[in-house]
C-alpha positions as CSV (number, residue, x, y, z in Angstrom):
1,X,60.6,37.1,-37.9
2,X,58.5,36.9,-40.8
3,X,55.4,37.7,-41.6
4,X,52.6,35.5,-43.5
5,X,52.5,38.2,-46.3
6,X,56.1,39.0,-46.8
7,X,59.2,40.3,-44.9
8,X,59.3,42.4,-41.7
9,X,59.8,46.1,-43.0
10,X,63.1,47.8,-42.2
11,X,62.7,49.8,-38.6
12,X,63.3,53.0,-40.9
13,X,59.9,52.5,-42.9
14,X,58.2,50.9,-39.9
15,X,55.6,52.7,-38.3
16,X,55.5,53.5,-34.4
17,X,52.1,51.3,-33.9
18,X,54.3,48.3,-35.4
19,X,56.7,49.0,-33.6
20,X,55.4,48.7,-30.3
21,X,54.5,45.1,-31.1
22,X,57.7,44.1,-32.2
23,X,60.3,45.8,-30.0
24,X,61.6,43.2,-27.4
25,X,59.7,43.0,-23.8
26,X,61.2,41.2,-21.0
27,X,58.3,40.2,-18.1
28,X,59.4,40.7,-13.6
29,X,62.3,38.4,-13.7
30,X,61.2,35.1,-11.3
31,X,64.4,34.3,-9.4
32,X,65.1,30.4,-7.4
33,X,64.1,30.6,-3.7
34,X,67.5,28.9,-2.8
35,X,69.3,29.7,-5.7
36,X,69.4,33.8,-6.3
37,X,70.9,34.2,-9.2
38,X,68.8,31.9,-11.3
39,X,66.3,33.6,-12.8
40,X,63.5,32.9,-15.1
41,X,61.6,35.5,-17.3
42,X,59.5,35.7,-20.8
43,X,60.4,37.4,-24.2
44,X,59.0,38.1,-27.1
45,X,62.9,38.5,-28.6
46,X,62.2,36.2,-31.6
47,X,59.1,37.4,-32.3
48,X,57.1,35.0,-30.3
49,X,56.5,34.7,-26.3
50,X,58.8,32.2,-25.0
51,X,60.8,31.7,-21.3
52,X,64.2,32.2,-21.1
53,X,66.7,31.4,-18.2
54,X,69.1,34.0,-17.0
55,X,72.2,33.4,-14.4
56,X,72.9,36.9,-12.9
57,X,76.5,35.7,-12.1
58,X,77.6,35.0,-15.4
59,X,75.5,37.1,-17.8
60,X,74.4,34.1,-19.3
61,X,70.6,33.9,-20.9
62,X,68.9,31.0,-23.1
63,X,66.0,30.4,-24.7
64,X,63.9,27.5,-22.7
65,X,61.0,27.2,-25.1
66,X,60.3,27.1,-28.3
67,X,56.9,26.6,-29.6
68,X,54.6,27.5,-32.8
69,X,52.3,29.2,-30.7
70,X,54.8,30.7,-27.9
71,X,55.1,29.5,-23.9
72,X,54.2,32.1,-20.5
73,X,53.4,29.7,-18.2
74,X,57.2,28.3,-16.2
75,X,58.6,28.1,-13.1
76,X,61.3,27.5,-11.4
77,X,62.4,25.2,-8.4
78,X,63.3,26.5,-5.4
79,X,67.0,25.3,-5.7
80,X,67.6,26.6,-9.0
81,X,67.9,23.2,-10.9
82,X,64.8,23.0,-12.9
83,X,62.4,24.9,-15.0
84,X,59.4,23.9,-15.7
85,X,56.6,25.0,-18.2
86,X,52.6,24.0,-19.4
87,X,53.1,22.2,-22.6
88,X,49.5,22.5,-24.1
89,X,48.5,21.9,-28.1
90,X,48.5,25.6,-29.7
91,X,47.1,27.6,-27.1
92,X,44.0,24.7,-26.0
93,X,45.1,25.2,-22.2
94,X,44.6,21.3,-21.8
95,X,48.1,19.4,-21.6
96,X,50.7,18.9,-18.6
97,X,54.0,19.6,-17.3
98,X,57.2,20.0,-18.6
99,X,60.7,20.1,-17.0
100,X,64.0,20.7,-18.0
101,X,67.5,21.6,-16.2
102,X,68.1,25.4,-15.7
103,X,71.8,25.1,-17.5
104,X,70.1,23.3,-20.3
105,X,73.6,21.7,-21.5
106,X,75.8,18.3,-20.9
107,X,73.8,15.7,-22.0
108,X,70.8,17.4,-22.4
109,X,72.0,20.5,-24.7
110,X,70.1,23.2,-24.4
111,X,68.7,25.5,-26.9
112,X,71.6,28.0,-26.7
113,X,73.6,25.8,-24.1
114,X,76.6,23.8,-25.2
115,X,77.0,22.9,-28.1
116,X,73.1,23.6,-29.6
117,X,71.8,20.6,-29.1
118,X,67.6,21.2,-27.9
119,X,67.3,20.1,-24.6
120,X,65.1,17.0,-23.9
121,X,62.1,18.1,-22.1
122,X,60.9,15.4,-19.7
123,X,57.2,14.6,-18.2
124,X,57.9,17.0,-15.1
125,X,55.2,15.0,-13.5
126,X,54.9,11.6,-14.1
127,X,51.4,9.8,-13.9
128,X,49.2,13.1,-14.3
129,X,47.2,12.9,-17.2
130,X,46.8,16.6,-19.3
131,X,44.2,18.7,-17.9
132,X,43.8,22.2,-17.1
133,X,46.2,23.9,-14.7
134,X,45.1,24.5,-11.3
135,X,48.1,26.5,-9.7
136,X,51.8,24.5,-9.1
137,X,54.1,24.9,-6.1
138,X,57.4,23.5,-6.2
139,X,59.2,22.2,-2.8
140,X,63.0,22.8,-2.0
141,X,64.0,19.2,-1.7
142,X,64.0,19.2,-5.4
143,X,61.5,16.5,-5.6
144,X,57.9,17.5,-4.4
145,X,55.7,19.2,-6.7
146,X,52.0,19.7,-5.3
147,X,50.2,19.7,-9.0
148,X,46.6,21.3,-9.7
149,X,44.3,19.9,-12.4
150,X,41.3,20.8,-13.9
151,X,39.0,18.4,-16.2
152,X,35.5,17.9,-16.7
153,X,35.3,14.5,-15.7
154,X,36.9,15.3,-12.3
155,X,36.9,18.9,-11.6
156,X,39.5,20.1,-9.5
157,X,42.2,17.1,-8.1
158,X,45.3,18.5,-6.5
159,X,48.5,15.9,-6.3
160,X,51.5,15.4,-4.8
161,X,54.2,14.7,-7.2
162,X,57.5,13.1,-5.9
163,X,60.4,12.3,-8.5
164,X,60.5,8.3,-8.6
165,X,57.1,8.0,-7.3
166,X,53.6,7.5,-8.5
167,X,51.4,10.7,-7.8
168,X,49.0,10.8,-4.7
169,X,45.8,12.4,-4.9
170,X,45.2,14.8,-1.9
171,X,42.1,17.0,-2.8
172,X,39.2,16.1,-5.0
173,X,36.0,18.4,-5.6
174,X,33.8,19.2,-8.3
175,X,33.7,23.0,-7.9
176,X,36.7,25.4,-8.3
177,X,40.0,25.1,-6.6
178,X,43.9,25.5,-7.0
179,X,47.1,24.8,-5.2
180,X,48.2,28.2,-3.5
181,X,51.6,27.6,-1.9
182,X,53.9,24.8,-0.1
183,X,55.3,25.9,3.4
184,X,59.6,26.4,3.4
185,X,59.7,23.1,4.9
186,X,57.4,21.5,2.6
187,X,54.9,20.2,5.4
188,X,51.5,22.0,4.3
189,X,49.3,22.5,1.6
190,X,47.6,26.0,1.2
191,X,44.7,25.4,-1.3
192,X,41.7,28.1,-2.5
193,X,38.8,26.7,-3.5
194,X,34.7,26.8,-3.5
195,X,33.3,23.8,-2.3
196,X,30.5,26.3,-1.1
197,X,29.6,27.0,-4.9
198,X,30.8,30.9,-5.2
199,X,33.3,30.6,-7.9
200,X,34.0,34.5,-7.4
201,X,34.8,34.1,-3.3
202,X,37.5,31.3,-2.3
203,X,37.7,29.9,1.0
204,X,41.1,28.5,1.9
205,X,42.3,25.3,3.6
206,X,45.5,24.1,4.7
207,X,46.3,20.4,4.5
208,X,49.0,17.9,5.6
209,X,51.2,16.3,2.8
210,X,48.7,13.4,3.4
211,X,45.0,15.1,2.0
212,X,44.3,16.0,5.7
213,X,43.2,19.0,7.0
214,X,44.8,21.4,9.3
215,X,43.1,24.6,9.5
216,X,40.3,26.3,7.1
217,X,39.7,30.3,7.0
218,X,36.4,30.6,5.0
219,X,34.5,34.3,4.8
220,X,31.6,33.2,2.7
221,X,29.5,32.1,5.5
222,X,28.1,33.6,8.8
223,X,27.8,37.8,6.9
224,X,25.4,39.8,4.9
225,X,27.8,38.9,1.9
226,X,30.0,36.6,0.9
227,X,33.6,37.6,0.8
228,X,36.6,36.3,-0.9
229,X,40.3,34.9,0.6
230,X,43.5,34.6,-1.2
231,X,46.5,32.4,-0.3
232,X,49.8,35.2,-0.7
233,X,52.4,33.0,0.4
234,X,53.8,30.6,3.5
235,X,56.4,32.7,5.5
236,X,60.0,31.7,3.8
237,X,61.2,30.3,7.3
238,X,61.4,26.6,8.1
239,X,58.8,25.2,10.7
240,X,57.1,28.7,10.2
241,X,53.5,28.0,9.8
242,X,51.6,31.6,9.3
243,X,50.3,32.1,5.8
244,X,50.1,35.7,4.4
245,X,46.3,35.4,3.0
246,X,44.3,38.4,1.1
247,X,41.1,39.1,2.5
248,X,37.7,41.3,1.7
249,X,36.9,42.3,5.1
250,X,36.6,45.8,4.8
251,X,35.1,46.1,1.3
252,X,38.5,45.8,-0.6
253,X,41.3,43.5,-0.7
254,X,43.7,43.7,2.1
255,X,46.4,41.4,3.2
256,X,47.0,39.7,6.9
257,X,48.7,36.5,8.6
258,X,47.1,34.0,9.5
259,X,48.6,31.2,11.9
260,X,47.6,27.7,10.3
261,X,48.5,25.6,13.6
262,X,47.4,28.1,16.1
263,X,44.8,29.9,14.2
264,X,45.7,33.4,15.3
265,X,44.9,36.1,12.8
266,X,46.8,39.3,12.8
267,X,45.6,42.6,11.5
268,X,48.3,44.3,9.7
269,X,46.0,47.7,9.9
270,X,46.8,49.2,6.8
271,X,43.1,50.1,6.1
272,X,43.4,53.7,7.5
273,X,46.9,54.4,6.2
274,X,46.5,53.1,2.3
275,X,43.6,53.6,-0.3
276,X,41.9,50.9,-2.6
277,X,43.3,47.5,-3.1
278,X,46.4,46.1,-1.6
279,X,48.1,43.0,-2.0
280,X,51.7,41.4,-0.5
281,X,54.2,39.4,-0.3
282,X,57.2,38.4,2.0
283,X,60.4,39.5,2.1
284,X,62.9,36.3,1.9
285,X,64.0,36.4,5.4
286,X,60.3,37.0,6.6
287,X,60.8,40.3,8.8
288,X,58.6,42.4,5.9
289,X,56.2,42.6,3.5
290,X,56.5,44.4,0.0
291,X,52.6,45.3,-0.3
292,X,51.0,46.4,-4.0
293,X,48.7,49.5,-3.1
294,X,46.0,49.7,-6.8
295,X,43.9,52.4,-6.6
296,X,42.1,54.6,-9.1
297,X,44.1,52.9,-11.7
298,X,47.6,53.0,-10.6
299,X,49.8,51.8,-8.1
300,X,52.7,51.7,-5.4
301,X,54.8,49.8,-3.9
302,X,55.3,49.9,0.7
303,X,57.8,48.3,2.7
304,X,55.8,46.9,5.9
305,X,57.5,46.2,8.7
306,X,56.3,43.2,10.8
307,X,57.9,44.0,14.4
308,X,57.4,47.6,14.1
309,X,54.1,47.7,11.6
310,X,56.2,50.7,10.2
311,X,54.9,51.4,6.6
312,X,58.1,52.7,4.0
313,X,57.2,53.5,0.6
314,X,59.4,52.3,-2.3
315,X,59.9,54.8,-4.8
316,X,58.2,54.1,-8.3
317,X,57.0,56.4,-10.9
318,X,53.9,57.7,-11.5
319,X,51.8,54.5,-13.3
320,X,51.8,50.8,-12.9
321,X,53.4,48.2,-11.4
322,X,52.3,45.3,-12.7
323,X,54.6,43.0,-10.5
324,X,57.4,43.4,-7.9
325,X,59.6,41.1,-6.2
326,X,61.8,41.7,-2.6
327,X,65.4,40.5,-3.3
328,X,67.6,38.8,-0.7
329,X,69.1,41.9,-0.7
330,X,66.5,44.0,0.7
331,X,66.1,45.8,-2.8
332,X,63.0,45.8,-5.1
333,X,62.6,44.8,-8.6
334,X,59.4,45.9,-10.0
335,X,58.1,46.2,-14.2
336,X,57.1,49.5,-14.3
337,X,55.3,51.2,-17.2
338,X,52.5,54.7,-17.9
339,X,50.0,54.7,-21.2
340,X,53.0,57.2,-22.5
341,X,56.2,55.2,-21.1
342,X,56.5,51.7,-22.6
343,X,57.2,48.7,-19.3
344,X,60.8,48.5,-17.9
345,X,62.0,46.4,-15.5
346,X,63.7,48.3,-12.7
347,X,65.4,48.1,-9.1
348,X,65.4,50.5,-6.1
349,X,69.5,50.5,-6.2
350,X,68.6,52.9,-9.6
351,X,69.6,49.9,-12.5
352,X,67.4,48.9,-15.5
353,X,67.6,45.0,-14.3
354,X,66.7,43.7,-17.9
355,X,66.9,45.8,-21.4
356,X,66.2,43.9,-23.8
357,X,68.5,44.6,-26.8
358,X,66.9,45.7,-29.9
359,X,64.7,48.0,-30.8
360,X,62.7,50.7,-28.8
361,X,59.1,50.9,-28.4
362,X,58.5,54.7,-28.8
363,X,56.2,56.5,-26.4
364,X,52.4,57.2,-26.4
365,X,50.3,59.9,-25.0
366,X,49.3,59.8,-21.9
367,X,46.2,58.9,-20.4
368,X,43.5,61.3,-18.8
369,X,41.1,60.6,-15.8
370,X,37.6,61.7,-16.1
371,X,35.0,60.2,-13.4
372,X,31.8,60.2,-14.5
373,X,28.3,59.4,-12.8
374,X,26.3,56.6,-13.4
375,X,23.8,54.5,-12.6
376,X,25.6,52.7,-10.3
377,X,28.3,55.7,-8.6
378,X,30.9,57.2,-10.2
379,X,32.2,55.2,-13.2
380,X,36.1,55.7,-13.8
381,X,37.7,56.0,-17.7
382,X,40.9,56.4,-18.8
383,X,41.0,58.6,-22.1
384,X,43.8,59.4,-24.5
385,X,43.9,61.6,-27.3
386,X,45.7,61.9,-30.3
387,X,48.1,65.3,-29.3
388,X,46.9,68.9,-30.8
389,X,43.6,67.4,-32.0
390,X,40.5,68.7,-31.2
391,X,37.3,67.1,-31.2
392,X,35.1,65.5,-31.7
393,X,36.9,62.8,-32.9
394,X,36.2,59.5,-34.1
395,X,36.1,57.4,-30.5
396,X,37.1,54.1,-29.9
397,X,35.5,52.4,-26.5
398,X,37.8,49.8,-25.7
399,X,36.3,47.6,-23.0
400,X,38.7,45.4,-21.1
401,X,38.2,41.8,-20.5
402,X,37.9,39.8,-17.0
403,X,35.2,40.8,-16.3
404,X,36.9,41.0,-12.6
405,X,40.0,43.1,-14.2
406,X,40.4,46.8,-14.9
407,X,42.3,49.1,-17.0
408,X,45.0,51.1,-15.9
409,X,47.4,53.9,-16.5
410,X,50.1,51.2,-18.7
411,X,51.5,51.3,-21.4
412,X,49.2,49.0,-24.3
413,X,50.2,49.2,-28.1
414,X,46.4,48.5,-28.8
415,X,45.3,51.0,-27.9
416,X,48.5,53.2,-29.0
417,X,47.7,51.9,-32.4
418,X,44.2,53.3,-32.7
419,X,45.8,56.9,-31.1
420,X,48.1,56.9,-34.0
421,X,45.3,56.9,-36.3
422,X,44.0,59.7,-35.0
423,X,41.4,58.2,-32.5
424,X,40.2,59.1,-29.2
425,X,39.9,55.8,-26.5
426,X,38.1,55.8,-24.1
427,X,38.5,52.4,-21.4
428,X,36.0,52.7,-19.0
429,X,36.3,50.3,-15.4
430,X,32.8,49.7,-15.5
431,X,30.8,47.7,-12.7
432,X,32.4,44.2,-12.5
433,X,36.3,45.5,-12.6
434,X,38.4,45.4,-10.2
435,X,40.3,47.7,-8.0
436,X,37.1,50.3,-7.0
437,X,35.5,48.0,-4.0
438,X,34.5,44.6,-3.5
439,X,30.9,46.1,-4.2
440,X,31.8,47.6,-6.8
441,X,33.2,44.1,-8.1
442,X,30.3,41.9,-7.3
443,X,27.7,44.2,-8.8
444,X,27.0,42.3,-11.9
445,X,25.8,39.2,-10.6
446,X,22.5,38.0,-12.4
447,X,22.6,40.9,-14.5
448,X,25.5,39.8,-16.6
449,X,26.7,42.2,-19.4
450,X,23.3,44.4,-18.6
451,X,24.7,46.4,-15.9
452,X,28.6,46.6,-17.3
453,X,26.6,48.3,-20.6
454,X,25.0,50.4,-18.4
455,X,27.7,52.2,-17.3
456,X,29.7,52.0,-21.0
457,X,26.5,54.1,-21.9
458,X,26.8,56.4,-19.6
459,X,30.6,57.3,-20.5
460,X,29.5,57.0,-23.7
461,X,26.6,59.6,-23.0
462,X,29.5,62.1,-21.4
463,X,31.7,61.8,-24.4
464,X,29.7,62.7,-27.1
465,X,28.3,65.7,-24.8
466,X,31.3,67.2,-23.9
467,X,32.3,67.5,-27.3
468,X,35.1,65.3,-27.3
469,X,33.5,61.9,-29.0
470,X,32.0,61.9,-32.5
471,X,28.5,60.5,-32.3
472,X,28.6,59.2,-35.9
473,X,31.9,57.6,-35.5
474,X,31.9,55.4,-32.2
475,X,33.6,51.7,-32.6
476,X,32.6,49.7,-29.3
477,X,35.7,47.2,-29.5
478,X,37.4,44.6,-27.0
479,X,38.8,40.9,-26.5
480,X,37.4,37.8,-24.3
481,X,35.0,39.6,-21.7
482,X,35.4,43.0,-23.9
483,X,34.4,40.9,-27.0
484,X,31.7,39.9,-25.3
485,X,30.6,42.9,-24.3
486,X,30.9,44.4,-28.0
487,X,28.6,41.9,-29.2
488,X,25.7,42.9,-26.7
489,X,26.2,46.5,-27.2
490,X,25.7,46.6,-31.1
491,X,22.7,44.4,-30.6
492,X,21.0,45.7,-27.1
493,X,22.2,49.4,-28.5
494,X,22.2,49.4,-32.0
495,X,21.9,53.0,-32.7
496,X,25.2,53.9,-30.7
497,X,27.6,51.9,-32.3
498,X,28.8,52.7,-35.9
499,X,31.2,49.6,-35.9
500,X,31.5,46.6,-33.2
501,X,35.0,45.3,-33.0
502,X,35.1,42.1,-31.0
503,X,38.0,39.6,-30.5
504,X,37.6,36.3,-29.3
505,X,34.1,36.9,-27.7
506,X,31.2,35.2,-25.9
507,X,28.6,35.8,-28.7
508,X,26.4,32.4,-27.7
509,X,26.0,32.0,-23.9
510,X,24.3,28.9,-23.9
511,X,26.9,27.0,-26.4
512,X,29.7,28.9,-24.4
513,X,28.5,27.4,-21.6
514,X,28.5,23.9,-23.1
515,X,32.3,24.0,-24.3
516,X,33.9,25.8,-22.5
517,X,36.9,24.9,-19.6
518,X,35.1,23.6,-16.4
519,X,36.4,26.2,-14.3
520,X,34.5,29.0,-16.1
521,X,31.3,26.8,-16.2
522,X,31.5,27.2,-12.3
523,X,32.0,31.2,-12.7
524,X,29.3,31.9,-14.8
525,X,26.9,29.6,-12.5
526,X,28.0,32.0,-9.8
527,X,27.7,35.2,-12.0
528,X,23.8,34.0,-13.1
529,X,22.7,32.0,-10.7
530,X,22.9,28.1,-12.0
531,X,22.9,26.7,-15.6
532,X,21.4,27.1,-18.6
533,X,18.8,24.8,-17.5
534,X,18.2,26.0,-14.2
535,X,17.9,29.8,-15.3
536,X,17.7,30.1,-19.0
537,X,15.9,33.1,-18.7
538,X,19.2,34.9,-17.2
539,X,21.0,33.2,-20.3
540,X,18.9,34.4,-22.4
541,X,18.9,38.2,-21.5
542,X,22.5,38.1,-21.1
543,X,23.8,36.6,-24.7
544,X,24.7,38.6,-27.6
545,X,23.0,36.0,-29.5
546,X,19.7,37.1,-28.3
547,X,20.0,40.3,-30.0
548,X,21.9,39.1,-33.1
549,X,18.8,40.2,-35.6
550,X,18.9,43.6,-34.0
551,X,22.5,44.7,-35.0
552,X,22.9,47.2,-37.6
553,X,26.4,48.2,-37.4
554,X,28.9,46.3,-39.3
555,X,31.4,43.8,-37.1
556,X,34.2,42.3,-37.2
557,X,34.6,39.0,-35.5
558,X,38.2,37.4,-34.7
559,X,38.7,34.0,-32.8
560,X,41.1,31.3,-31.7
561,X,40.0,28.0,-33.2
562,X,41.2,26.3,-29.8
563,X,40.2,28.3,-27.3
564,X,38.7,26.6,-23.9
565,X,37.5,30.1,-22.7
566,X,35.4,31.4,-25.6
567,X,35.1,28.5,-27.9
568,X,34.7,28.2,-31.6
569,X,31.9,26.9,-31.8
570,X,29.4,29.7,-30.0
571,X,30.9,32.4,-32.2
572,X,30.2,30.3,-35.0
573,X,26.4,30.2,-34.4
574,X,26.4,34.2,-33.7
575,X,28.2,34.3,-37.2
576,X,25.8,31.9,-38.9
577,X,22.8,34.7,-37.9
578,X,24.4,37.4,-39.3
579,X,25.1,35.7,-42.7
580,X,21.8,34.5,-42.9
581,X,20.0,38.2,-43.2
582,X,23.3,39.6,-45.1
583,X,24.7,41.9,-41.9
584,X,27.8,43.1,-42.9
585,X,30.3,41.2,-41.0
586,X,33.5,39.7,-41.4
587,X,35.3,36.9,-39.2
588,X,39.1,36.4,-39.1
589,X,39.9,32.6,-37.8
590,X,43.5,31.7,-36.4
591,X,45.3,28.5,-35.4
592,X,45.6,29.3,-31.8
593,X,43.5,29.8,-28.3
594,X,42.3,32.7,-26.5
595,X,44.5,35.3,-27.9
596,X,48.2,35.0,-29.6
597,X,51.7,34.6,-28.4
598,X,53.1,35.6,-31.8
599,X,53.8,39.1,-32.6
600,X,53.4,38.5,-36.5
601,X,49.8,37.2,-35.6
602,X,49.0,39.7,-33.2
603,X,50.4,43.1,-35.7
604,X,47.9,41.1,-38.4
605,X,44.9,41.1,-36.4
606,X,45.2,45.2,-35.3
607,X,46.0,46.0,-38.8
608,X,43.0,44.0,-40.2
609,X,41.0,45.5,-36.8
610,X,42.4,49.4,-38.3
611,X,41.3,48.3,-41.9
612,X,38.0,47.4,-40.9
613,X,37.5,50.7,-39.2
614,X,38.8,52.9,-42.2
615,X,36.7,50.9,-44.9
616,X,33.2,51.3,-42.6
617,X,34.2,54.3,-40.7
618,X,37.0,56.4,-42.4
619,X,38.2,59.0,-40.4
């Protein structure tokens, strides 16, 4: 691994922000339906993001990909045999799928495999032409794929892809929608989507292997509010036809069954025995459910009983799962990690499933809660402070993306970086995130960016009170949605922000609009009400670029030249009004999309992000 400036430094002379970055990370090993002991995870081992295949029974991993600009996006077929993975063009998004044999040797070779040779990726699909993904689900004959696209010409198309025969189209719609699961015997479709317009509340539909319909569960109609529906995951049991489906009923996510062919819903009544969001999925011989309970920023994991509705917890540590997986077995695997503790993949028989070899990412400090009121209710941030410093300290607000996301007690070398530097961060789950309420969620529509910079003030306004925050040194900072919501701040609040910090950002909402991927085109018509056209005057109030002249505090810009989510072009225009009355700025442009894969890339951009904050700012 090299950087574009020289060598990687010895581990010795490395510091611990570096470090973080660049010690190996394994993600929740995916493991073959069918097959067990096949397994499928990502790695940043070589210094980019890449899959690799792993048989349990032999100790046996290889690298599957091998890209400029890294590969997340695989999966693999129910019996084992496959792997396939989104081949896009440096991080666009826009390409199709790939497929090559798990043992990636013989003929093929295999990077890794017998003999070296690099396997020989085929068209995994066909007949498709590249678009955007729109979900995959793989059947366990070994030859049906049911294959969501995205374009702008088409909108959403779902196929079914058989090996040997031309695709067949089975779903075609304009607005938002994405292949959710195949049942065990590969019969039925489950499908979200939002025929109805609401790109933030999916109905779902089940369909034959034919396009025709079986059963639709829709909660968007027939209420005082429109509420969303998940597809989870068919029951893994043949001729089974109830589909495990996340619902909003009660204010907050919650799972159930529903029955496709009979159309009986069943209440799993977890409401009064869990807090905040919960989510599920089945246990392979369908007599359980492992459930995800979020709340306040952390999480657990519960064993749910379908015959009994008995509710076990499975131990975890205090933190955040950010994904679990029942084995055949009846043991849980489940990446695990705190603000402090950096992510491990662990089982409830006591193992580490998957350490990486290599370096260690050292620890951080961990992060404290403080609730604090707003405008809205009670506003959640998770602070961390550099240890035995007292304030106030120079404070970085680090505003997460989405916006329907939130922060959370895990471990993040971004914001570890700044700690090390002797900053406080403060991440605030302002209106919009997820996690605290579907209400809490839906609050920003037609008040985009306004109402999340509401409550930023306000955590802002308790900071700087309490002593903790420095007023003269606050650096509003964040990627994609956080970007975004940099770029408002330092315009709409000029005289809070010392520095604005924004990576790959909505700065022009109109352009953004215009260019970007068609599924987000249908978002933000549900987050402002319509188009540009239809209500510019929502546009208007909610783009940075409105309030470009206004900004006082220098900003740094960086952005992927081929990203469909916030394209080049928008930030180009926000960039072309700062030059043009001298605003201090500066803007970092890299080959890549909406965010990197590479771990050179990504240590370049924080140290250029640290830079920019001790030249302006010092400390």
């Amino acid at each position: 691994m090299t950087e574009s400036n020289g060598s990687v430094p010895h581990e010795g002379s490395m510091p611990d922000w570096e470090k973080r970055f660049r010690a190996p990370r394994v993600s929740l090993p995916d493991w073959a339906e069918d097959a067990p002991h096949r397994s499928l995870f990502v790695s940043n081992a070589t210094g980019t993001y890449e899959l690799y295949a792993w048989d349990r029974e032999t100790g046996d991993q290889r690298q599957v990909t091998d890209r400029p600009n890294g590969t997340t996006d695989g999966v693999m077929s129910p019996d084992g045999e496959w792997i396939w993975w989104f081949d896009d063009k440096d991080g666009d998004e826009f390409g199709i799928w790939r497929r090559q044999p798990f043992a990636g040797s013989g003929d093929k070779g295999g990077k890794g495999g017998e003999g070296g040779a690099p396997v020989s990726d085929e068209p995994a699909a066909p007949g498709l032409d590249p678009s955007y993904p729109a979900g995959l689900a793989l059947g366990r004959d070994g030859r049906t794929a049911i294959v969501g696209r995205s374009t702008d010409e088409d909108g959403s198309t779902i196929y079914v892809s058989r090996t040997g025969e031309d695709p067949v189209e089975v779903y075609r719609h304009r607005e938002s929608a994405s292949v959710g699961d195949l049942s065990h015997d590969g019969s039925l479709i489950a499908i979200e989507h939002t025929e109805h317009g609401d790109a933030m509340h999916s109905a779902v539909r089940v369909l034959r292997m034919d396009g025709s319909a079986v059963a639709e569960l829709d909660d968007t109609k027939g209420g005082t509010a429109e509420l969303g529906l998940e597809v989870l995951g068919f029951a893994p049991v043949d001729g089974d036809t109830r589909l495990l489906v996340g619902h909003q009923r009660r204010g907050r996510w919650e799972p159930m069954v529903w029955d496709a062919a009979s159309g009986e819903e069943t209440d799993l009544a977890l409401a009064a025995r869990l807090d905040g969001d919960l989510s599920a999925e089945w246990y392979p011989d369908g007599s359980a459910l492992l459930v995800v309970n979020s709340f306040e920023a952390r999480s657990q994991l519960w064993r749910y009983d379908l015959a009994t509705r008995g509710l076990e917890q499975v131990p975890t540590p205090r933190g955040t799962v950010s994904g679990a997986t029942a084995r055949p077995d009846g043991s849980v695997e489940f990446l695990w990690s705190s603000a402090a503790e950096p992510p491990v993949v662990r089982s409830t028989s006591g193992e580490v499933v998957l350490d990486p070899p290599g370096m260690k990412a050292p620890a951080s400090v961990s992060v404290q809660d403080e609730w604090v009121t707003g405008p809205g209710g009670r506003i959640h941030a998770l602070v961390q402070r550099p240890a035995g410093v007292t304030g106030p300290l120079p404070t970085v607000f680090d505003i997460h993306g989405g916006p329907t996301w939130h922060d959370s007690d895990s471990f993040a070398a971004g914001p570890a970086a700044w700690v090390d530097h002797g900053y406080m961060v403060v991440r605030v789950n302002y209106r919009g995130s997820t996690g605290y309420g579907r209400e809490w969620t839906d609050a920003l529509k037609h008040r985009v960016g306004l109402i999340e910079l509401e409550d930023i003030a306000a955590v802002r306004e308790w900071a700087v009170s309490s002593g903790l925050a420095d007023p003269d040194r606050l650096i509003l900072t964040g990627g994609s949605w956080g970007g975004y919501l940099t770029l408002l701040g330092v315009g709409m609040q000029p005289e809070a922000w010392a520095l604005g910090i924004a990576a790959v950002p909505v700065a022009d909402y109109v352009t953004a609009y215009h260019d970007e991927m068609e599924a987000l085109k249908a978002m933000d018509r549900t987050l402002l009400g319509g188009t540009p056209e239809e209500v510019p005057e929502r546009f208007e109030a909610s783009s940075p670029l409105t309030y470009v002249d206004a900004v006082k505090a220098p900003v740094y810009i960086s952005a992927g030249v081929n990203d469909p989510r916030c394209p080049i072009r928008q930030v180009e225009n926000y960039v072309t009004r700062l030059a043009a009355r001298d605003a201090v700025h500066e803007v970092y442009r890299y080959d890549a999309g909406h965010g990197s894969l590479v771990v050179d890339e990504r240590i370049k951009q924080v140290r250029l992000e640290l830079d920019f904050a001790e030249r302006h700012l010092g400390r």
